[in-house]
TORPA-4810 file (N, C-alpha, C, O; in nm, 3 decimals):
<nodes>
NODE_1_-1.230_-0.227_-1.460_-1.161_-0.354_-1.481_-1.249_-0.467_-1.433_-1.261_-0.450_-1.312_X
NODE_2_-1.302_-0.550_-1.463_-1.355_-0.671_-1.478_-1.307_-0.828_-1.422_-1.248_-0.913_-1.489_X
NODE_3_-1.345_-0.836_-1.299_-1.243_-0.982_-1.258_-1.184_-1.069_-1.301_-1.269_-1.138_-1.357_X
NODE_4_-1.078_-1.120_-1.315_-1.050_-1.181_-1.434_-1.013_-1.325_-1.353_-0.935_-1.310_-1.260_X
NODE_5_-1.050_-1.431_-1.371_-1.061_-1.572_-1.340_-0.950_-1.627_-1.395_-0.911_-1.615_-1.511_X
NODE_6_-0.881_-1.716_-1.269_-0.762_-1.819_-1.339_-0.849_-1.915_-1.379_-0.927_-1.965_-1.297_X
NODE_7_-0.847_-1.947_-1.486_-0.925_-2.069_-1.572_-0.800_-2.197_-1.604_-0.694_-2.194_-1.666_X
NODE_8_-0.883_-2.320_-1.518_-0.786_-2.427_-1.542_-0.904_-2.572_-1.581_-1.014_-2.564_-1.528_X
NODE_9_-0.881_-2.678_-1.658_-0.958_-2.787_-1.683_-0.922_-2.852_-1.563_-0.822_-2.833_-1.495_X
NODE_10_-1.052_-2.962_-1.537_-1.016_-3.029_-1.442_-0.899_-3.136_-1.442_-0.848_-3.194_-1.346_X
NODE_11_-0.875_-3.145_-1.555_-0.730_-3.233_-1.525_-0.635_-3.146_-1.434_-0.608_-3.169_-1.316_X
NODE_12_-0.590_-3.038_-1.515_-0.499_-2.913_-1.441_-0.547_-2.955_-1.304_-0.508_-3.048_-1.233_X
NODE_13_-0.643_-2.863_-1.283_-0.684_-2.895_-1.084_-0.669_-3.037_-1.064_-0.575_-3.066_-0.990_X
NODE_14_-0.735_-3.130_-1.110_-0.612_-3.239_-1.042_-0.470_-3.267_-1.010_-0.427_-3.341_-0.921_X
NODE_15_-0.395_-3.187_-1.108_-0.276_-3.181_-1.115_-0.222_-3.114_-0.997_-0.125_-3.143_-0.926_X
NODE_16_-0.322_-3.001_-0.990_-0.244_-2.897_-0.916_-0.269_-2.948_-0.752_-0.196_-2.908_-0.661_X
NODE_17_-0.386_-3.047_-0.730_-0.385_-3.114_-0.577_-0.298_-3.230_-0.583_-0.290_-3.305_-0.485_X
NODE_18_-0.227_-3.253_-0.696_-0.165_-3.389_-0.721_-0.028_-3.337_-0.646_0.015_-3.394_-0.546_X
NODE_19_0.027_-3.238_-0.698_0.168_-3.166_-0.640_0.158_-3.092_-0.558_0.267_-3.054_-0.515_X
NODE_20_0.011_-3.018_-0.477_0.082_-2.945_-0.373_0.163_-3.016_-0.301_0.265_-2.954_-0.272_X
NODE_21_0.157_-3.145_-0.253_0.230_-3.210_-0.146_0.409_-3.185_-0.165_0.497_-3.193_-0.079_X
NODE_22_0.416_-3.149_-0.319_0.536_-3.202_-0.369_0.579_-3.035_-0.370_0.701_-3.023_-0.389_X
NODE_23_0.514_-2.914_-0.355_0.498_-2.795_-0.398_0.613_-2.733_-0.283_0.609_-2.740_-0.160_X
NODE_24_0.728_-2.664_-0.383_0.892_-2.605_-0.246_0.789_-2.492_-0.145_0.685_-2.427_-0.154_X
NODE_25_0.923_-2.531_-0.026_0.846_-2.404_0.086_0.862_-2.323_0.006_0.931_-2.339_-0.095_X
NODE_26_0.774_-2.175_0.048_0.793_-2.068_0.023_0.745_-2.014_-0.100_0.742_-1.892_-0.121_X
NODE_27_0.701_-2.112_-0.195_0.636_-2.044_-0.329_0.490_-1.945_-0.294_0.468_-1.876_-0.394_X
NODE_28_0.407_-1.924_-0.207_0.336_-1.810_-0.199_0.400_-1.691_-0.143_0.329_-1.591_-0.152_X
NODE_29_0.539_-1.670_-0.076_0.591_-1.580_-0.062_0.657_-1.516_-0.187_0.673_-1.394_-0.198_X
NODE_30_0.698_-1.613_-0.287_0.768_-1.596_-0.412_0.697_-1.556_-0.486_0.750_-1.481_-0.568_X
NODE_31_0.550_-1.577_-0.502_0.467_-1.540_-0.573_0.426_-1.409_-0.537_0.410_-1.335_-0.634_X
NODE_32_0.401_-1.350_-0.404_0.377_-1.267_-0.372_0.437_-1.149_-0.403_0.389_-1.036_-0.413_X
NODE_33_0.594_-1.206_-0.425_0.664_-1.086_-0.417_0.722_-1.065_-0.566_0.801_-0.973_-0.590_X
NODE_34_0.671_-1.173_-0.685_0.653_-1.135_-0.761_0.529_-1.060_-0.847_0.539_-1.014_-0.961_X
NODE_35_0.424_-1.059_-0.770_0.311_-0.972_-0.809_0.405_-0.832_-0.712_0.498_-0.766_-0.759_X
NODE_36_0.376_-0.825_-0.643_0.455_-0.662_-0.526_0.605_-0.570_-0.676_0.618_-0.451_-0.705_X
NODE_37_0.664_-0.664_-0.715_0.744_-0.616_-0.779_0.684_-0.608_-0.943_0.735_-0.524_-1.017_X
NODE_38_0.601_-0.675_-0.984_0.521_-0.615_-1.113_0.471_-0.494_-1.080_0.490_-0.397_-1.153_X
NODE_39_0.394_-0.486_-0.957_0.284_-0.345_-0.912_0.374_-0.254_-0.940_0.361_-0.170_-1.030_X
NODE_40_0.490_-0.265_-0.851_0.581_-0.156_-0.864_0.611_-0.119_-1.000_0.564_-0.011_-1.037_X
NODE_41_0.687_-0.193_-1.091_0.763_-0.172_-1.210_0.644_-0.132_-1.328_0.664_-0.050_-1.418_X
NODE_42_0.541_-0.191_-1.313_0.472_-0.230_-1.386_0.305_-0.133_-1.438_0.253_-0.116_-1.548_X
NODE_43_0.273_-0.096_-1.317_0.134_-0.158_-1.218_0.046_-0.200_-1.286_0.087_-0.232_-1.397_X
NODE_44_-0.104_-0.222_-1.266_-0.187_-0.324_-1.216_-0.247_-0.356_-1.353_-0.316_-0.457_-1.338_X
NODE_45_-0.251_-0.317_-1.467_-0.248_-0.352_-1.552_-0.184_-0.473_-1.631_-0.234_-0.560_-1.702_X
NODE_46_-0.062_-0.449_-1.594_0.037_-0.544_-1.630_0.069_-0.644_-1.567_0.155_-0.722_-1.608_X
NODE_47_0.009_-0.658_-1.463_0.029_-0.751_-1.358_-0.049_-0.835_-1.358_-0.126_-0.855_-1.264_X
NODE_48_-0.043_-0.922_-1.490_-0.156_-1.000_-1.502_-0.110_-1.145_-1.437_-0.008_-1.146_-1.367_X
NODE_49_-0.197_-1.294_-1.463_-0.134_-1.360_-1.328_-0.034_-1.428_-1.420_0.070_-1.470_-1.368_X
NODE_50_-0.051_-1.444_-1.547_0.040_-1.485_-1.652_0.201_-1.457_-1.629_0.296_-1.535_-1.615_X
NODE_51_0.194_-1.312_-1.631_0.315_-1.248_-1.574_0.360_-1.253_-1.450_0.480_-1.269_-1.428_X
NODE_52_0.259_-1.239_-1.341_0.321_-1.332_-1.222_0.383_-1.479_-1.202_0.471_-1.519_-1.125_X
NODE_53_0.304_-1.546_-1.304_0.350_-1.687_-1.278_0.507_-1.706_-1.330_0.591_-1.785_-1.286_X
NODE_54_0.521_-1.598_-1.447_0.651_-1.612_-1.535_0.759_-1.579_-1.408_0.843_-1.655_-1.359_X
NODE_55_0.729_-1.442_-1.373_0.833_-1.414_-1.269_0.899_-1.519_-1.161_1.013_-1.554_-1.132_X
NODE_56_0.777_-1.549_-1.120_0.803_-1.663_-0.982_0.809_-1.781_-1.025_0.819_-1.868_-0.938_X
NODE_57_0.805_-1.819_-1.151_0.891_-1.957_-1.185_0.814_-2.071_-1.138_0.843_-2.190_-1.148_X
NODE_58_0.727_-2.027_-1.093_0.592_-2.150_-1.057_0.477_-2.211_-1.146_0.446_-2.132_-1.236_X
NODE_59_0.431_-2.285_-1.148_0.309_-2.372_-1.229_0.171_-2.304_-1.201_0.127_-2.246_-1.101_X
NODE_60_0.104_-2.336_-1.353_-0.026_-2.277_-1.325_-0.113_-2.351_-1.208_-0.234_-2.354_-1.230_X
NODE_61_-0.081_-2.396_-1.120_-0.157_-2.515_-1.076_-0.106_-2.476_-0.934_-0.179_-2.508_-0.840_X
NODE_62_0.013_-2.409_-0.905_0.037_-2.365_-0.791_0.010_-2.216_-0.778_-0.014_-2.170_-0.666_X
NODE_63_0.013_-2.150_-0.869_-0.099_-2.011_-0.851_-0.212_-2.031_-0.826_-0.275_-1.962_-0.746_X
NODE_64_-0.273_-2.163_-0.910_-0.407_-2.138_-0.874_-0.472_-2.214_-0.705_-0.588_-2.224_-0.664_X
NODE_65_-0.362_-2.247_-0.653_-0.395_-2.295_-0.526_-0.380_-2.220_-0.420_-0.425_-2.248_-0.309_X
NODE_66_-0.312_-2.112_-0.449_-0.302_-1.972_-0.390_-0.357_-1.837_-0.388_-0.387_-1.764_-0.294_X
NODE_67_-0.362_-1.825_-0.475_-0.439_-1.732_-0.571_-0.554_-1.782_-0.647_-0.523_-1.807_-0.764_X
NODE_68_-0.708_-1.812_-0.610_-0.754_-1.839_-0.761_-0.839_-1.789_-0.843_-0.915_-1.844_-0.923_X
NODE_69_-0.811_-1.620_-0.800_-0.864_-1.501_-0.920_-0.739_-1.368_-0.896_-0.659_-1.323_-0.814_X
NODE_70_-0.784_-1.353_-1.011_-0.630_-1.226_-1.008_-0.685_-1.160_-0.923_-0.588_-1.129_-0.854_X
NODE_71_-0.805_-1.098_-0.858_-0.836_-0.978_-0.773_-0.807_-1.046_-0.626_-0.771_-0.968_-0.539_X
NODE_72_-0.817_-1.171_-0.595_-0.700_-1.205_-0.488_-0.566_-1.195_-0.484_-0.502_-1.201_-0.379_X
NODE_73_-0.524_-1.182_-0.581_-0.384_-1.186_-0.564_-0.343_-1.096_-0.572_-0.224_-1.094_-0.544_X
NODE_74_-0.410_-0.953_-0.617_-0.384_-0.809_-0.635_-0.392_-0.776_-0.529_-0.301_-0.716_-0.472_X
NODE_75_-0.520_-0.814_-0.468_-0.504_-0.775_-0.262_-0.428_-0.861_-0.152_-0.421_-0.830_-0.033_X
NODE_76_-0.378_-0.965_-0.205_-0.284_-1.004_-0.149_-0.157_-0.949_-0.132_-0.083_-0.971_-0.036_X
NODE_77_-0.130_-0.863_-0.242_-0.037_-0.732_-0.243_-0.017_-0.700_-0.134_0.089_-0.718_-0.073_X
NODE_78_-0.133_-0.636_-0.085_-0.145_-0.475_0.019_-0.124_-0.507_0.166_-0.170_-0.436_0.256_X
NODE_79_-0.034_-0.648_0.192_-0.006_-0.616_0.316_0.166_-0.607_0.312_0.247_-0.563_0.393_X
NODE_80_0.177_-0.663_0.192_0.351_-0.617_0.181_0.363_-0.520_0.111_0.482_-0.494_0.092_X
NODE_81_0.275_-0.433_0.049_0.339_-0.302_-0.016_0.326_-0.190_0.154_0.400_-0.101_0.195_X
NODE_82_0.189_-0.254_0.215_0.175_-0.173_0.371_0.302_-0.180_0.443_0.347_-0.076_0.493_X
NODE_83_0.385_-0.328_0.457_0.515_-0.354_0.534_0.640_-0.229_0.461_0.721_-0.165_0.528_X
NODE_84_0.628_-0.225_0.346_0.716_-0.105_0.288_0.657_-0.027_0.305_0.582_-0.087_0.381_X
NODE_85_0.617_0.067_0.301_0.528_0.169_0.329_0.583_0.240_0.467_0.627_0.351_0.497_X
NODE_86_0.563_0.144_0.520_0.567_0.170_0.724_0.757_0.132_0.735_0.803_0.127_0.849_X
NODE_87_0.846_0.109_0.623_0.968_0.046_0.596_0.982_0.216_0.600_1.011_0.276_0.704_X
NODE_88_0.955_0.285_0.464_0.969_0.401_0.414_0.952_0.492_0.542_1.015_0.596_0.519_X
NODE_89_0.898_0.496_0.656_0.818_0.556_0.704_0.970_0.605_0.851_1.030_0.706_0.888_X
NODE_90_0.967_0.452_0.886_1.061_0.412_0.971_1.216_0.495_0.911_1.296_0.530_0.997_X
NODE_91_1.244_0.518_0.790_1.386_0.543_0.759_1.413_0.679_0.746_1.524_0.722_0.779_X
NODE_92_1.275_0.796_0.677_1.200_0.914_0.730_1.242_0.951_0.832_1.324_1.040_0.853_X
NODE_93_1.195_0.893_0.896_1.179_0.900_1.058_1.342_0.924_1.145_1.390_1.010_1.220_X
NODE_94_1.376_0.824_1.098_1.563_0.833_1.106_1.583_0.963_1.093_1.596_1.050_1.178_X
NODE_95_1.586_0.969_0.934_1.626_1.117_0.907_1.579_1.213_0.992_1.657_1.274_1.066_X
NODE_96_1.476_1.232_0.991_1.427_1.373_1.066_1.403_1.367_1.180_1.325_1.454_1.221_X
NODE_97_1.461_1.255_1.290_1.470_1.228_1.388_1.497_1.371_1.494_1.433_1.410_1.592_X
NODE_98_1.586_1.412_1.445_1.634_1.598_1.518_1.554_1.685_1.504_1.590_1.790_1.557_X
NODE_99_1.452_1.689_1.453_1.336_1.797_1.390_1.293_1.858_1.536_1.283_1.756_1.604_X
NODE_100_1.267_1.952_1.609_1.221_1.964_1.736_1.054_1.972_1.715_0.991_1.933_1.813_X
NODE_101_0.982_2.014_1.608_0.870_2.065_1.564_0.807_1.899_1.591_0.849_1.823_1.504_X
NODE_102_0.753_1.859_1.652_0.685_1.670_1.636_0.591_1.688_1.513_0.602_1.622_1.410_X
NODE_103_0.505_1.779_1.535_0.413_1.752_1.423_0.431_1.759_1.295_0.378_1.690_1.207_X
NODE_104_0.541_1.880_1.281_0.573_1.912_1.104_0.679_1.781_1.058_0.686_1.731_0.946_X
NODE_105_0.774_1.736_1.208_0.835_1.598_1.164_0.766_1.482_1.081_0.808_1.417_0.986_X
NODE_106_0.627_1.479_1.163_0.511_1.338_1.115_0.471_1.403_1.005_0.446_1.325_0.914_X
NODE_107_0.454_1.529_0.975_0.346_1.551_0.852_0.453_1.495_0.720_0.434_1.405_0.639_X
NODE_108_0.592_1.606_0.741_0.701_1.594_0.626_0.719_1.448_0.653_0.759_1.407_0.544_X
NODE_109_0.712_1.313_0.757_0.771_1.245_0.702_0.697_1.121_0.644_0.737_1.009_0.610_X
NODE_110_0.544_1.196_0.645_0.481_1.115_0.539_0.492_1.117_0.453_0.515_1.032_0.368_X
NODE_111_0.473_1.264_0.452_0.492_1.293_0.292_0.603_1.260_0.203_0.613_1.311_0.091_X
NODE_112_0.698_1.165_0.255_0.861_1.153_0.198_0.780_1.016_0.171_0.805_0.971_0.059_X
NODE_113_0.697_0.946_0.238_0.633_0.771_0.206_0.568_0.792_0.126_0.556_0.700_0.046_X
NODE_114_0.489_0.922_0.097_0.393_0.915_-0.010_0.436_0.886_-0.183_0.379_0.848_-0.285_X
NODE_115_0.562_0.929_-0.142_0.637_0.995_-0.290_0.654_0.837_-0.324_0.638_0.813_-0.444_X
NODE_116_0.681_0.733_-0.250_0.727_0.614_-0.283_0.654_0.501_-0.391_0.537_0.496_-0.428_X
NODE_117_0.765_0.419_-0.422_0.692_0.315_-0.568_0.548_0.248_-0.468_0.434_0.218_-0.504_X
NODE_118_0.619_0.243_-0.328_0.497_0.101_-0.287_0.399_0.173_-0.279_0.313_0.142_-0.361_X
NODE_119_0.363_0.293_-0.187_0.292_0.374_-0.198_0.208_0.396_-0.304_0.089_0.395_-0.274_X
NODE_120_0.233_0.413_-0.411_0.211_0.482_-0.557_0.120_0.348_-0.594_0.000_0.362_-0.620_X
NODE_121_0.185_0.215_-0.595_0.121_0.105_-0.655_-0.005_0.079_-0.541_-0.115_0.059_-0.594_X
NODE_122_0.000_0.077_-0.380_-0.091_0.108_-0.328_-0.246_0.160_-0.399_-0.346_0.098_-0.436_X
NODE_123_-0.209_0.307_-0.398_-0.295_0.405_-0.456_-0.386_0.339_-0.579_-0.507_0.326_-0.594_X
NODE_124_-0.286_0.309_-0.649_-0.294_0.236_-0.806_-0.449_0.133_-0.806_-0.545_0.132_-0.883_X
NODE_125_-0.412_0.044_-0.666_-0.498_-0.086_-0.682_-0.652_-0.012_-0.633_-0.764_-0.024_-0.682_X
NODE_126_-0.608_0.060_-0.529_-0.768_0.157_-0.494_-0.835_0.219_-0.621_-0.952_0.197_-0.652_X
NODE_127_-0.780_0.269_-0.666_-0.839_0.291_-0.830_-0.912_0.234_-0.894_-1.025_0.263_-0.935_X
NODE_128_-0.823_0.108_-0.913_-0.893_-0.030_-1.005_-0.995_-0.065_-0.913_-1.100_-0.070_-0.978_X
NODE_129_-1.010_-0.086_-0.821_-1.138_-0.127_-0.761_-1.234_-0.061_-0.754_-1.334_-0.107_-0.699_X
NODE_130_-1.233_0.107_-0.826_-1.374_0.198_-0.835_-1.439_0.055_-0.884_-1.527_-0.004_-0.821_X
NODE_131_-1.383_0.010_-1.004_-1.492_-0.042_-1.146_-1.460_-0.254_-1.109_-1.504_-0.336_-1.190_X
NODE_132_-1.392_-0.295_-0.996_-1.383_-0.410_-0.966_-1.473_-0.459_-0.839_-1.408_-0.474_-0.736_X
NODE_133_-1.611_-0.486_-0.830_-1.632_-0.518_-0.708_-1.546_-0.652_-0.604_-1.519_-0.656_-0.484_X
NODE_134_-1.527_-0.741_-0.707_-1.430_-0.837_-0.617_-1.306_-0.782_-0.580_-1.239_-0.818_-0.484_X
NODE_135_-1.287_-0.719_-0.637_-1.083_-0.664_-0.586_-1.150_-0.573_-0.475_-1.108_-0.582_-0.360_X
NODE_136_-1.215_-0.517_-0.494_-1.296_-0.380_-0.366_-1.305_-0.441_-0.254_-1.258_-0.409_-0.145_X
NODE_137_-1.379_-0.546_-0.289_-1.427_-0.667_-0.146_-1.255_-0.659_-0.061_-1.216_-0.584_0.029_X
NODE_138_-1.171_-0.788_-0.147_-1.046_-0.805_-0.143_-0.935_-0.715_-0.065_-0.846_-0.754_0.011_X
NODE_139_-0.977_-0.543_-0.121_-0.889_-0.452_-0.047_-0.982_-0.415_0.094_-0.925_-0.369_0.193_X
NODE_140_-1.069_-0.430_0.094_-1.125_-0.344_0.224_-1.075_-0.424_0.351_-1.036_-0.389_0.463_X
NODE_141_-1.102_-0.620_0.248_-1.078_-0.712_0.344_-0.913_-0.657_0.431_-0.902_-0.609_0.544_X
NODE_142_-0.809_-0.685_0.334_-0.700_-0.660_0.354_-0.676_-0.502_0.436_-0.669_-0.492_0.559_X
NODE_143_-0.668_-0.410_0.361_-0.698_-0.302_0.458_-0.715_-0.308_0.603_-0.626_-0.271_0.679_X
NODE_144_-0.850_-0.364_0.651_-0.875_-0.398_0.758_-0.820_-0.458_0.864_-0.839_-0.434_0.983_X
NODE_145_-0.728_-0.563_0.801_-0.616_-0.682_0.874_-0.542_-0.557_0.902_-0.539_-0.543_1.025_X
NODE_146_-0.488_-0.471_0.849_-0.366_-0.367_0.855_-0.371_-0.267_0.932_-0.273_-0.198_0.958_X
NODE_147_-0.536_-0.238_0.997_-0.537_-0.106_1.028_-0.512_-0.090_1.142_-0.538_0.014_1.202_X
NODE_148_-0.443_-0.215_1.207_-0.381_-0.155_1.307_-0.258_-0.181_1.330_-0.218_-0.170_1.446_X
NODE_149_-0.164_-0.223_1.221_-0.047_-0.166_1.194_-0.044_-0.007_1.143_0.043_0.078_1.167_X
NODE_150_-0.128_0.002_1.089_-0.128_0.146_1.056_-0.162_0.277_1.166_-0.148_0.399_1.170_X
NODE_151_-0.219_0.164_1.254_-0.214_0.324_1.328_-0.175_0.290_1.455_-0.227_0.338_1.555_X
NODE_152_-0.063_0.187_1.455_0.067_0.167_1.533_0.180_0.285_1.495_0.242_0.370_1.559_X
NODE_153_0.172_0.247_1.367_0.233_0.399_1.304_0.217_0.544_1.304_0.315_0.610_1.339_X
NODE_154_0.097_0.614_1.266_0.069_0.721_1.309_0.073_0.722_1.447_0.117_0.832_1.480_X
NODE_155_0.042_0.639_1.563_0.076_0.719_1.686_0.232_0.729_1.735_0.260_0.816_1.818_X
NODE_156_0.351_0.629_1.676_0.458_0.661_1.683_0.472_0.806_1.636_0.488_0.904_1.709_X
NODE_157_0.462_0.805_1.507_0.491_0.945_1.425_0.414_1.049_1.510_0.478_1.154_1.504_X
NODE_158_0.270_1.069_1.610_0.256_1.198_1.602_0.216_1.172_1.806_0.172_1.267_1.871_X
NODE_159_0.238_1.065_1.857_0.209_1.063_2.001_0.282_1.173_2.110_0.232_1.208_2.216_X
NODE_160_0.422_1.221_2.051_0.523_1.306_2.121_0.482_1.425_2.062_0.578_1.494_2.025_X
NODE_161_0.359_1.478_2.038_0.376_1.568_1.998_0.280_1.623_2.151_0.322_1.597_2.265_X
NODE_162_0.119_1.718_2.117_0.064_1.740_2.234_-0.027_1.634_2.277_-0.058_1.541_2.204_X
NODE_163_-0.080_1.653_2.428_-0.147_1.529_2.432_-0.257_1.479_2.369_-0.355_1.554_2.367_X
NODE_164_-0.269_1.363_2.313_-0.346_1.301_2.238_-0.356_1.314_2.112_-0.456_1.286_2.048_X
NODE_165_-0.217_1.374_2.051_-0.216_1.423_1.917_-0.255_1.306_1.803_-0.328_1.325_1.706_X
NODE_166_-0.192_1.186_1.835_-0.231_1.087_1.752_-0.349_1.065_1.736_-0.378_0.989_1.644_X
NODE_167_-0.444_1.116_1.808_-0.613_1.090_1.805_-0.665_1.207_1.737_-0.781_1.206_1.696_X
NODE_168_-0.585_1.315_1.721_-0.633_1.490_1.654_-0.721_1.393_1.502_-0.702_1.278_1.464_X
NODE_169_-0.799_1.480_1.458_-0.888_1.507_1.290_-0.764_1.519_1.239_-0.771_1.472_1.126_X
NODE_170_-0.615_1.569_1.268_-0.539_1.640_1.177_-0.468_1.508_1.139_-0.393_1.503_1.042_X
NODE_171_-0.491_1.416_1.208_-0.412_1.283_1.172_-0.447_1.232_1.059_-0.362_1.200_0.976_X
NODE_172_-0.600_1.213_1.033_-0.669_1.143_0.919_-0.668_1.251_0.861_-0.640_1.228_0.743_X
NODE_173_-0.691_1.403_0.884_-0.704_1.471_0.714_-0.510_1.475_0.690_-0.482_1.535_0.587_X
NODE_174_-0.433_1.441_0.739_-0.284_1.468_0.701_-0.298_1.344_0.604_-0.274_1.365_0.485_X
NODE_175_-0.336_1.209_0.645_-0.343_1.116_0.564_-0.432_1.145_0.445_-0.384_1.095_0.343_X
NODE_176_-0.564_1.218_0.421_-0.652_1.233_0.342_-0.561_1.327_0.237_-0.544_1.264_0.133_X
NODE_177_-0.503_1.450_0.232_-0.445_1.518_0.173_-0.311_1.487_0.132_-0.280_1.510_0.015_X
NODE_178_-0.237_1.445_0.204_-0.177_1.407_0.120_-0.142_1.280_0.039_-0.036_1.261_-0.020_X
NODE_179_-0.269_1.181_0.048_-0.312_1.073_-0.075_-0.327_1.187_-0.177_-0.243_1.200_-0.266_X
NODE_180_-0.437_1.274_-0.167_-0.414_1.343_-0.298_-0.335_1.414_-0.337_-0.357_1.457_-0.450_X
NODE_181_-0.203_1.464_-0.264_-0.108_1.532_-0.326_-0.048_1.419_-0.415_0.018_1.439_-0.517_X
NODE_182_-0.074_1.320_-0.371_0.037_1.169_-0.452_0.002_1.153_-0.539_0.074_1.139_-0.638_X
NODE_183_-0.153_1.148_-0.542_-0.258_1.145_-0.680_-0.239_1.221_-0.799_-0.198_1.183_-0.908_X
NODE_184_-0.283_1.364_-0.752_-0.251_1.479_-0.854_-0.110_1.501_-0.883_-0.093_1.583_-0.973_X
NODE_185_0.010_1.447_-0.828_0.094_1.472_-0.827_0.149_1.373_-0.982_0.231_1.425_-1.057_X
NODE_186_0.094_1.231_-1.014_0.112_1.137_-1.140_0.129_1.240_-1.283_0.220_1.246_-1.365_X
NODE_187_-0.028_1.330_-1.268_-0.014_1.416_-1.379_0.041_1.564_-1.365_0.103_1.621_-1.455_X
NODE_188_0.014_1.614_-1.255_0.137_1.754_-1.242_0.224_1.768_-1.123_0.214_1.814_-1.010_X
NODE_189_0.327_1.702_-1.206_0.474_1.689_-1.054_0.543_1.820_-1.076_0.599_1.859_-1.178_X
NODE_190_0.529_1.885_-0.952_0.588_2.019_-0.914_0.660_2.031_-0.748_0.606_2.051_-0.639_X
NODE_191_0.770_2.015_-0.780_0.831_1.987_-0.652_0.827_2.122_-0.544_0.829_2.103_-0.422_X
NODE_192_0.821_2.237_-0.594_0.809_2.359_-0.555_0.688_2.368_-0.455_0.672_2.393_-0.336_X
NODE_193_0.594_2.327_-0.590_0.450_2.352_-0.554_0.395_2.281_-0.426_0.323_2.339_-0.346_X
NODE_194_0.444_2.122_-0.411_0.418_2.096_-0.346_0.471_2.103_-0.197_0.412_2.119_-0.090_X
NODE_195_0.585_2.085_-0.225_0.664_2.173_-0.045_0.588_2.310_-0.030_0.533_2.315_0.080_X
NODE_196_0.574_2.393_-0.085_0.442_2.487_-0.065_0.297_2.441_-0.003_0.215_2.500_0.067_X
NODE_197_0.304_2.308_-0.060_0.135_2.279_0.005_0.172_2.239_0.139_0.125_2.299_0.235_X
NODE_198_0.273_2.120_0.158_0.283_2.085_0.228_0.379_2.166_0.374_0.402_2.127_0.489_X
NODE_199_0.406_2.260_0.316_0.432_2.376_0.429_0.316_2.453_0.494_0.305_2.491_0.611_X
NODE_200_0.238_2.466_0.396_0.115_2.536_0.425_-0.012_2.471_0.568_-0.078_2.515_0.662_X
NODE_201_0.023_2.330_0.490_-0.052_2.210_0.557_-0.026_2.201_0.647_-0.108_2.176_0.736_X
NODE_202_0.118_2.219_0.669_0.157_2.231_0.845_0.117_2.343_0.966_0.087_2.329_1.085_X
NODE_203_0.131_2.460_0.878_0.092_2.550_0.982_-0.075_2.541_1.041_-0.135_2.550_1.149_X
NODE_204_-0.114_2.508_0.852_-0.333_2.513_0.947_-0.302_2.369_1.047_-0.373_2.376_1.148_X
NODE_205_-0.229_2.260_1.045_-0.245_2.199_1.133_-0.186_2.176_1.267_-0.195_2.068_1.325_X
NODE_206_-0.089_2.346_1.344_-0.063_2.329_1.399_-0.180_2.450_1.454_-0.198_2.456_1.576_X
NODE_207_-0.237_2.519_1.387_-0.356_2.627_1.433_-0.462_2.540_1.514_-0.507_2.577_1.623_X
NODE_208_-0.507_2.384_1.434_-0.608_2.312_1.463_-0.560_2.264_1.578_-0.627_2.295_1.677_X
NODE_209_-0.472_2.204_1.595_-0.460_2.177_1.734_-0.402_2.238_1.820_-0.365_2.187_1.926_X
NODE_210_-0.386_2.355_1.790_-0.359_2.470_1.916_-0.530_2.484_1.981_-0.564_2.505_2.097_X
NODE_211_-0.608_2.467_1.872_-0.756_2.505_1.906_-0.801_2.390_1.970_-0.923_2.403_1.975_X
NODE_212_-0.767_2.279_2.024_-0.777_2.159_2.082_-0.755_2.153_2.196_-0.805_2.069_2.271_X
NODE_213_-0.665_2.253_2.235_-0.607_2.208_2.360_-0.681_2.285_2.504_-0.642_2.255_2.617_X
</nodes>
């Protein structure tokens, strides 16, 4: 995919510094969360800024003061599809709150976030950026802001387990594997199959850190 540029004449950009002053609170949150809900319904294909702008009911002139290439505004995504994500994660967590096992709790209750739309559209935008170097830039940037919400999270999910579990290899390959169960999972969804993997996944990773301790 190929960067694709909001293109405006300079009248427009005058226009569009003419009204920020005049521009309602909250239209980059509106915007935001109308790109977040294209990704989802849609993804990243379709989420062009055209179609963002339609959703959020805003002017080309106030996208482009916010946004002013679609591969910003695609990674502008990834810190509210991350806030759901860690949403999904948190309600998991609820559920299987009684689990006595800590670790097979954190593994299964990723794997319940993985299955998710935000998740999925996540995945989606990493894709597009094999063949986008600006969106690549964009996500690593973003990414980065996040990564330590993110692993605010994994040490909730796996700190009660043995000591220093949140720091185990088994943390990042639990995250590494099952991105690709989510992956392979688009073209062969097997619900069987995969509670099989992911049963499996649990035991080598309670072997690995038995060998840790």
């Amino acid at each position: 995919m190929t960067t694709k540029k909001i293109h405006t004449s300079s009248s427009a950009r005058q226009g569009s510094k003419a009204s920020q002053s005049e521009e309602p609170p909250g239209t980059r949150a509106r915007i935001l969360e109308a790109a977040v809900s294209s990704l989802i319904e849609h993804g990243s294909a379709r989420t062009t800024t055209l179609e963002v702008q339609r959703r959020a009911g805003v002017s080309r002139g106030a996208l482009l003061h916010h946004f002013p290439t679609h591969a910003a505004l695609l990674a502008s995504t990834i810190s509210e599809l991350i806030k759901r994500n860690e949403a999904s994660v948190q309600e998991s967590l609820e559920k299987l709150k009684g689990a006595d096992d800590i670790v097979e709790r954190a593994i299964r209750v990723l794997a319940i976030a993985t299955t998710q739309p935000a998740y999925l559209a996540e995945l989606e935008l990493w894709a597009v950026a094999r063949t986008d170097p600006e969106l690549k830039t964009s996500l690593l940037e973003a990414e980065r802001s996040a990564r330590k919400e993110s692993e605010r999270v994994m040490h909730t999910l796996f700190s009660q387990g043995s000591d220093g579990a949140e720091k185990s290899p088994v943390v990042a390959m639990t995250v590494e594997f099952l991105r690709g169960l989510a992956l392979s999972g688009v073209l062969r969804s097997s619900p069987v199959r995969r509670q099989q993997l992911i049963s499996q996944w649990i035991g080598a990773a309670r072997v690995i850190m038995e060998m840790q301790k």
